[in-house]
LOLUMLUM-996556 format. One record per residue (C-alpha): residue in three letters; x, y, z. Coordinates in Angstrom, 3 decimals. Layout:
REM LOLUMLUM-996556
 pafi        x        y        z
  Ala        X        Y        Z
...
This chain:
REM LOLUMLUM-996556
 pafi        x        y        z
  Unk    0.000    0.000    0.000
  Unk    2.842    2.330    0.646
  Unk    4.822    1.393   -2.169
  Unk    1.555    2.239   -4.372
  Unk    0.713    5.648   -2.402
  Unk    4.086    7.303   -2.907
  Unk    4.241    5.623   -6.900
  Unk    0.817    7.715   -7.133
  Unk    1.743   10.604   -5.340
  Unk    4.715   10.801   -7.815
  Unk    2.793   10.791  -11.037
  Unk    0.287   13.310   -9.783
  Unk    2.584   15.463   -9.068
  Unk    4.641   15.511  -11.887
  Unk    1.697   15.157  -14.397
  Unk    0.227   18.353  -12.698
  Unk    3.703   19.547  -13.409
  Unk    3.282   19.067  -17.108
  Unk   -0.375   19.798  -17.412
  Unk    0.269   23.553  -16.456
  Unk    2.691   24.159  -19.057
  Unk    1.405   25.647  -22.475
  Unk    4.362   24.403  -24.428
  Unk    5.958   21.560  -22.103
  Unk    9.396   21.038  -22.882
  Unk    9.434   16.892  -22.381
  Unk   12.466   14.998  -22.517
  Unk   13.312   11.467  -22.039
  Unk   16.427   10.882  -20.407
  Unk   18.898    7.741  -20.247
  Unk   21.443    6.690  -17.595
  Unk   24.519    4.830  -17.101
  Unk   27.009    4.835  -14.266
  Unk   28.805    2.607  -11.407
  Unk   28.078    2.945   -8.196
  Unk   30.446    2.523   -5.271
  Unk   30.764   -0.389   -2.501
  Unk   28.844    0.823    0.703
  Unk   29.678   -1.047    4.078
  Unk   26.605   -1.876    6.429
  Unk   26.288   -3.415   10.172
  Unk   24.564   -3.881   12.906
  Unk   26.321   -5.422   16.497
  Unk   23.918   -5.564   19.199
  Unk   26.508   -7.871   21.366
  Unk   29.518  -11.040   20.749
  Unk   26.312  -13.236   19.661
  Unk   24.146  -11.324   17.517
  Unk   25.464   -8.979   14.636
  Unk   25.921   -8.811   11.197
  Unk   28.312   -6.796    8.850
  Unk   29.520   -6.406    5.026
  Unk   29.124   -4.457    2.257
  Unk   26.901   -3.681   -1.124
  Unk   29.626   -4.261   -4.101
  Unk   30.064   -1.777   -6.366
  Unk   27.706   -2.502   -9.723
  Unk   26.936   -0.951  -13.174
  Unk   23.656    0.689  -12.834
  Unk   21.203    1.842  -15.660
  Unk   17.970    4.154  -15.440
  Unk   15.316    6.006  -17.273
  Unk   13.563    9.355  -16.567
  Unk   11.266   11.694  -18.276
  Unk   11.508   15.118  -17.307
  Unk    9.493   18.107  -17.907
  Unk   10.798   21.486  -17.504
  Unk    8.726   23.720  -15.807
  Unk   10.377   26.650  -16.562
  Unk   14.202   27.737  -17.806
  Unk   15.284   27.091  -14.527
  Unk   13.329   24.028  -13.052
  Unk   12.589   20.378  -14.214
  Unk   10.780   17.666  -12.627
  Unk   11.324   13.872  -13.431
  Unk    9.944   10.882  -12.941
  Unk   12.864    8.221  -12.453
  Unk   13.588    4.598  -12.572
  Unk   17.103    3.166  -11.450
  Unk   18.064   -1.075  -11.960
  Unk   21.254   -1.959   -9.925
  Unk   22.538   -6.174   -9.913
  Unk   25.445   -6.422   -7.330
  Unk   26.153   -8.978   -4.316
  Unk   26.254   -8.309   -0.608
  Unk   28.801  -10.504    1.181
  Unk   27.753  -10.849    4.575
  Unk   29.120  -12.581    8.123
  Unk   26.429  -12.808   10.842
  Unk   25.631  -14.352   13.861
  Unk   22.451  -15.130   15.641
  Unk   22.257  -16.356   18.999
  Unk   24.546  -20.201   19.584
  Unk   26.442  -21.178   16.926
  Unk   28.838  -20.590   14.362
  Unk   28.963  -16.939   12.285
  Unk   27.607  -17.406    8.905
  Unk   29.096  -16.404    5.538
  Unk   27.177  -15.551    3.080
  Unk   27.398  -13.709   -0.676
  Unk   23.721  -12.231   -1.329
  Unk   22.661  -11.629   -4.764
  Unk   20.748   -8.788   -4.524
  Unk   18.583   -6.162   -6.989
  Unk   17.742   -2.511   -5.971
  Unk   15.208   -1.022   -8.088
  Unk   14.601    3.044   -6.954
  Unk   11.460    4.670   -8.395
  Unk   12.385    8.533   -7.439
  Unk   10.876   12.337   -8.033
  Unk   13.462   14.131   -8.883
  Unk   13.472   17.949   -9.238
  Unk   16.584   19.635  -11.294
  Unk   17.498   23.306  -10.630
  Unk   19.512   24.668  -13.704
  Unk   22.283   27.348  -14.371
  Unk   24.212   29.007  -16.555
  Unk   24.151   31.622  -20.034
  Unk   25.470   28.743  -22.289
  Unk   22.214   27.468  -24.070
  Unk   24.466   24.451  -25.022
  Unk   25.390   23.925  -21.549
  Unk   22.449   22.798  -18.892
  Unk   24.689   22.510  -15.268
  Unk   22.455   21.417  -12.841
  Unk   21.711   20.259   -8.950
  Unk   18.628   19.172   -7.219
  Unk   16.861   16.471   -4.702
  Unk   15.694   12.846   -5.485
  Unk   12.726   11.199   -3.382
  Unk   11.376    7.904   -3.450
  Unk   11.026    4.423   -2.780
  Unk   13.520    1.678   -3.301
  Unk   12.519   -1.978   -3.602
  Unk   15.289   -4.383   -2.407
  Unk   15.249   -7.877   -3.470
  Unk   17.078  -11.040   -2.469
  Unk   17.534  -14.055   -5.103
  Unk   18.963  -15.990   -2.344
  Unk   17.569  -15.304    1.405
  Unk   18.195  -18.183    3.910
  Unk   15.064  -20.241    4.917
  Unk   12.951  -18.184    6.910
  Unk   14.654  -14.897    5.587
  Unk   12.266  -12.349    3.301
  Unk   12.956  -12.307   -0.714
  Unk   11.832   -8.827   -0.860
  Unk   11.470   -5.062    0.919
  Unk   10.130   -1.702   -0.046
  Unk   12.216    1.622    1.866
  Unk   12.295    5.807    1.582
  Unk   14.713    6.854   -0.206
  Unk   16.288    9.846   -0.639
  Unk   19.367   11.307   -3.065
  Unk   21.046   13.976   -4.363
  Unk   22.754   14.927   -7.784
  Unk   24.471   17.114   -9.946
  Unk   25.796   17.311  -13.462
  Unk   25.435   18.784  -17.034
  Unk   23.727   18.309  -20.065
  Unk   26.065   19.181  -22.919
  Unk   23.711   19.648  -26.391
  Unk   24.983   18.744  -29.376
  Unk   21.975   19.162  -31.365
  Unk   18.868   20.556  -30.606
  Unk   17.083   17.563  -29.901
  Unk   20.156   15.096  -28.126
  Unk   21.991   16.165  -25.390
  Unk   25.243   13.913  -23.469
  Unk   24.599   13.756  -19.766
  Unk   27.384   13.734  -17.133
  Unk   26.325   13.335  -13.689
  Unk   27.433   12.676  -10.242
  Unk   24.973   11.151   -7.662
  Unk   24.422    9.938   -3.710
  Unk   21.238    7.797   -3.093
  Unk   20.211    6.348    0.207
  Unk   18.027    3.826    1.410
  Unk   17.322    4.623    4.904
  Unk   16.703    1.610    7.133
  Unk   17.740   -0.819    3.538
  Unk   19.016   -3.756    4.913
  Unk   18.523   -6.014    7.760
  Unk   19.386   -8.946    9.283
  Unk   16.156  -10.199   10.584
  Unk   14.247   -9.053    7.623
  Unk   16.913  -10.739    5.147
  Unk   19.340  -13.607    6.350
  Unk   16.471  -15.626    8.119
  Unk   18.786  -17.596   10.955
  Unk   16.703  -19.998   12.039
  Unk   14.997  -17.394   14.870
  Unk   16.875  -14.019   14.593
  Unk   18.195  -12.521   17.507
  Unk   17.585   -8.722   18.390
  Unk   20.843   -7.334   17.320
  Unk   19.658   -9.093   13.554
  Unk   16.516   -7.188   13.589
  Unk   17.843   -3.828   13.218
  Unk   18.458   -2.143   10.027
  Unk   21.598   -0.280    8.544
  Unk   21.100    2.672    6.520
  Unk   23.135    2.332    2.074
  Unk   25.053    5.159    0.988
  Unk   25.628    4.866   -2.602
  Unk   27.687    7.227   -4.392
  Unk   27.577    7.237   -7.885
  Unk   29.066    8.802  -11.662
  Unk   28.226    8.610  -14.748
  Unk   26.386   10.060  -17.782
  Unk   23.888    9.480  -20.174
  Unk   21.334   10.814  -22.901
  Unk   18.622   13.475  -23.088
  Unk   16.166   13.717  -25.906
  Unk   13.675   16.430  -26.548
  Unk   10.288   15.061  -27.456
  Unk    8.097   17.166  -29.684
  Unk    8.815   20.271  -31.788
């Protein structure tokens, strides 16, 4: 239900955002980039923690944007990222597990893009990314959850450089962060999780990269 409420709230608000334009500039934008390891843990005491990292992975979106005015877009974004999460964690008696995850992070993000600069063939640009992301497990131990929906939250910066009126080469530098994205409880299923597994740790992912822009309509 959450997952659909923000998904709507999303669209609403950037359909009003095209709706009160009288010549909407649209574009549909394309991404490419890598996106850096991120540690995560949790230790609650000697017999109940977890701790490793999200792997660094190529990651690909798509966006369509509509500029609201010279100096303001608003997109609606989607961003696919494959990578592993090798893990060691401990629940209770017993031996520490090791473990590589294969996991998928799909982000579905508002994204609002304050522009600068004279240069018509230059666009620089900064702005805010809000969202949800979906985290997904191919590989959970028994008794651990395949699948999560989090907030998320991001910023970026970069430049579209034009080099026709219609296509334009994106560079961009990013940060996106699911707050409260991975836990052991919710994830690695132990066989009865302790209470240091059921708390979450926060991903930092910085990211670079670039893309395309394309201008729909005349």
């Amino acid at each position: 239900m959450k997952k659909l409420f923000l998904f709507l709230l999303s669209t609403v608000l950037f359909v009003g955002a095209i709706s009160a334009q009288k010549k909407p500039d649209i574009r549909l934008n394309g991404y490419t980039g890598y996106v850096f390891d991120d540690a995560i843990d949790s230790y609650y005491d000697a017999n109940n923690y977890y701790n490793g990292k999200i792997m660094g992975a190529f990651q690909w979106g798509l966006g369509i944007e509509s500029k609201i005015n010279r100096g303001m877009g608003v997109e609606l974004l989607y961003m696919r990222q494959d990578t592993k999460a090798p893990m060691r964690y401990l629940s209770g008696a017993g031996l520490a597990k090791n473990k590589d995850f294969n996991i998928g992070v799909n982000h579905i993000m508002l994204g609002i893009n304050r522009y600068f600069g004279a240069n018509p063939k230059v666009e620089p640009y900064i702005g805010p990314m809000v969202g949800m992301a979906i985290v997904s497990i191919k590989n959970p131990d028994p008794g651990g959850n395949s699948s999560i929906t989090k907030f998320a939250w991001g910023l970026r910066t970069g430049a579209n450089i034009w080099a026709s009126p219609k296509l334009a080469l994106k560079l961009q530098m990013q940060l996106v962060s699911v707050a409260q994205g991975f836990g052991g409880g919710a994830y690695f299923g132990t066989g009865g999780a302790g209470v240091g597994l059921q708390s979450y740790s926060s991903v930092y992912q910085f990211g670079m990269g670039g893309g395309l822009a394309f201008k729909l309509g005349n």
